[in-house]
C-alpha positions as CSV (number, residue, x, y, z in Angstrom):
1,X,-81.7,-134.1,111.2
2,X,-81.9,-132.8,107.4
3,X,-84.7,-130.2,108.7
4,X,-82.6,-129.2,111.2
5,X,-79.7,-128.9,109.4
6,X,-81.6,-126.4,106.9
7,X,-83.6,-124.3,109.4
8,X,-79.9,-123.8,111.1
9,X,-78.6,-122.7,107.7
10,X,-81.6,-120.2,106.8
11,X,-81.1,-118.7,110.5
12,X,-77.8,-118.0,109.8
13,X,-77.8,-116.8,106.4
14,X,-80.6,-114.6,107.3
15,X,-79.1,-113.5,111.1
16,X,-75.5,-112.7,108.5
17,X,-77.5,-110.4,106.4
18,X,-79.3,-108.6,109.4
19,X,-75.9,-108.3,110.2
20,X,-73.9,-107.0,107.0
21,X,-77.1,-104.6,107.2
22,X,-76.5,-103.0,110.4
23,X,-72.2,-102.8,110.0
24,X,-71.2,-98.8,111.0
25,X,-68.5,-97.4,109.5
26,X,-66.2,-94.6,109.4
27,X,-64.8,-92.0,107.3
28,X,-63.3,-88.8,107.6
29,X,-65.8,-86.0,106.4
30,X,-66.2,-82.2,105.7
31,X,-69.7,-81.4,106.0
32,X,-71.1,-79.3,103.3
33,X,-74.2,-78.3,104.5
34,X,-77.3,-79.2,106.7
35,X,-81.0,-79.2,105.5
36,X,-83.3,-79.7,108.4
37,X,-86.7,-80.0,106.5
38,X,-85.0,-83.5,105.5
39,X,-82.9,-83.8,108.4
40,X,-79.7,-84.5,105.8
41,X,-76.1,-83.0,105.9
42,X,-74.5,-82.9,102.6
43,X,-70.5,-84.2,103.4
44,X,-67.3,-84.8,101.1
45,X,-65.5,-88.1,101.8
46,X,-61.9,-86.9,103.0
47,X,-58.7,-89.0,103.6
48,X,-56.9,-88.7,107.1
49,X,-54.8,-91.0,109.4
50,X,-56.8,-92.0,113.0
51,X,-53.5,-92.1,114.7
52,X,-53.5,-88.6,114.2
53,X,-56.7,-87.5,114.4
54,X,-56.9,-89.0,117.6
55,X,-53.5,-89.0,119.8
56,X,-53.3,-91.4,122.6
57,X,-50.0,-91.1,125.4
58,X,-47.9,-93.2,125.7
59,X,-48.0,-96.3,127.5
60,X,-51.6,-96.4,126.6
61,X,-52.9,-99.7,126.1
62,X,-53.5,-100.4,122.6
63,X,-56.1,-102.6,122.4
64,X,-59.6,-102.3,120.3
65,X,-60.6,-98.8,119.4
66,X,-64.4,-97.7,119.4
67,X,-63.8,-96.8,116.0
68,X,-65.7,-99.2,112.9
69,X,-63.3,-99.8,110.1
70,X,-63.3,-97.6,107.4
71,X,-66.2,-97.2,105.1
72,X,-65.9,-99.2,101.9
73,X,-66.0,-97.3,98.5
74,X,-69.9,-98.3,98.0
75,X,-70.2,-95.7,101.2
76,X,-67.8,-92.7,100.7
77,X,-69.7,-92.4,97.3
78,X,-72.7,-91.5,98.9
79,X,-72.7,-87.6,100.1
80,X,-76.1,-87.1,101.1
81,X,-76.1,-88.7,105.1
82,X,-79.3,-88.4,107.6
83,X,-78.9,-87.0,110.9
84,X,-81.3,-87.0,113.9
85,X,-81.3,-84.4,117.0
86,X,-83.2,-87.0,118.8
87,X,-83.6,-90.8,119.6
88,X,-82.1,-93.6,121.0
89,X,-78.2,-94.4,121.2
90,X,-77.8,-95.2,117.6
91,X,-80.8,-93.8,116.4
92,X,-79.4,-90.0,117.3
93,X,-76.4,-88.3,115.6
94,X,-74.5,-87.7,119.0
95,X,-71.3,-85.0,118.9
96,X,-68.1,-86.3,121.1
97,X,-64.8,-85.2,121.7
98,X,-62.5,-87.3,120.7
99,X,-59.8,-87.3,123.2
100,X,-62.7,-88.5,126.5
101,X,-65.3,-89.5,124.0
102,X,-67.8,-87.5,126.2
103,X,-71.2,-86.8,124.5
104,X,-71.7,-83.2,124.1
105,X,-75.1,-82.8,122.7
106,X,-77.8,-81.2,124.6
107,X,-80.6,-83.3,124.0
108,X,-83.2,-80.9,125.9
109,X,-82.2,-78.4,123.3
110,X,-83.5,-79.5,119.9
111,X,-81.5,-76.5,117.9
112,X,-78.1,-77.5,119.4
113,X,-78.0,-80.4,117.0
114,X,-78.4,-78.1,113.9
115,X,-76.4,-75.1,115.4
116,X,-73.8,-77.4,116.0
117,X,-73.4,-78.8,112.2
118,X,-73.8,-75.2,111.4
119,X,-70.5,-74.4,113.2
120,X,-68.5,-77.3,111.4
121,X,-70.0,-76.2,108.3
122,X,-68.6,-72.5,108.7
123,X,-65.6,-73.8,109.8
124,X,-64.7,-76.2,107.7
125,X,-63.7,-78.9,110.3
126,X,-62.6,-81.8,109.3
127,X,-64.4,-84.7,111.2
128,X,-64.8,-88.5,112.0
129,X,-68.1,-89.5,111.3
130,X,-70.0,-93.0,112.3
131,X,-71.9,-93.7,109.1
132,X,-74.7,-96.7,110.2
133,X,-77.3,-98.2,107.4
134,X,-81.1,-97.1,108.5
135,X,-83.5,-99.5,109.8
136,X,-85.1,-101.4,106.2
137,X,-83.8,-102.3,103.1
138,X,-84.0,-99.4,101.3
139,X,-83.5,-97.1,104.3
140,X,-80.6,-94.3,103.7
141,X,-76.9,-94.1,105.4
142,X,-77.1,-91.9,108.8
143,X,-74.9,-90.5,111.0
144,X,-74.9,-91.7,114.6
145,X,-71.9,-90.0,115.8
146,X,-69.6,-87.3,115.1
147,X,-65.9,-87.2,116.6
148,X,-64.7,-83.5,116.4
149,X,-60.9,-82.7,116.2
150,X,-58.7,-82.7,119.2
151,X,-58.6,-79.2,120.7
152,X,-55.0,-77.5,122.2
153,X,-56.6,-78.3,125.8
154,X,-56.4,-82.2,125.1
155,X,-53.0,-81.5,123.3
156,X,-52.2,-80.2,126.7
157,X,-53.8,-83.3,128.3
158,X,-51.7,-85.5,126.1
159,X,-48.4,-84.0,126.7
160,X,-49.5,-83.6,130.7
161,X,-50.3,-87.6,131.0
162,X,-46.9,-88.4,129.0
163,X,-44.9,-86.1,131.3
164,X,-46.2,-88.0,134.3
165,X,-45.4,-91.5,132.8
166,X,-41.7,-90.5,132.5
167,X,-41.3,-89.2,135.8
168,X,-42.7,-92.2,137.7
């Protein structure tokens, strides 16, 4: 029963750290600039409210968002993020609105992905980023997913969905 007992215990405590390891976070960002011999962006840690970075009508049901907690101090010191054109789900920096959450990469284009983060960089756009430890002990903070700023159109949206909620 002790063995068990102590096998359970090492399972756990090893299963929590694989765990802790793999937590995502996010944080508001600027992005800098992009290198793409080492596939890094270069970001400034920002402050910003998500209730108005990402506007939800009325009536909508608040329950979990999609979007980790913020990222602890240990993470918004670090400016230098990796970002990958291509891979699996959170293996590959994806771009997404944030009103739909629709992917917008082109993954059959391997210099959207770059052109992209060259856009944000020129315009200095404010953005949610994912921030997700790599695979490894040692392995650097990535960037799995980018949420751009909500555009006029989904302002519209917005304003169009609450409109129809007070007619009915």
């Amino acid at each position: 029963m002790r063995l068990w007992l102590a096998a359970l215990m090492f399972v756990s405590f090893v299963f929590g750290a694989a765990q802790a390891q793999a937590a995502s976070c996010s944080s508001f960002v600027v992005i800098k600039s992009y290198d793409a011999a080492s596939n890094t962006i270069e970001v400034s840690h920002e402050k910003g409210k998500m209730r108005k970075f990402f506007p939800k009508p009325e009536g909508t049901p608040t329950g979990p968002t999609k979007i980790p907690a913020s990222c602890k101090r240990k993470v918004t010191k670090e400016t230098s993020l990796v970002v990958k054109s291509t891979g699996g789900r959170l293996s590959m920096t994806q771009i997404r609105s944030n009103f739909e959450g629709k992917m917008l990469n082109d993954t059959d284009d391997p210099n959207w992905l770059p052109a992209k983060l060259q856009e944000l960089i020129d315009g200095k756009t404010e953005v949610v980023a994912i921030i997700r430890p790599g695979m490894g002990k040692d392995a650097p903070l990535g960037v799995t997913t980018v949420y751009l700023p909500i555009t006029p159109e989904e302002e519209a949206e917005i304003t169009r969905l609450e409109n129809i909620g007070e007619d009915a």
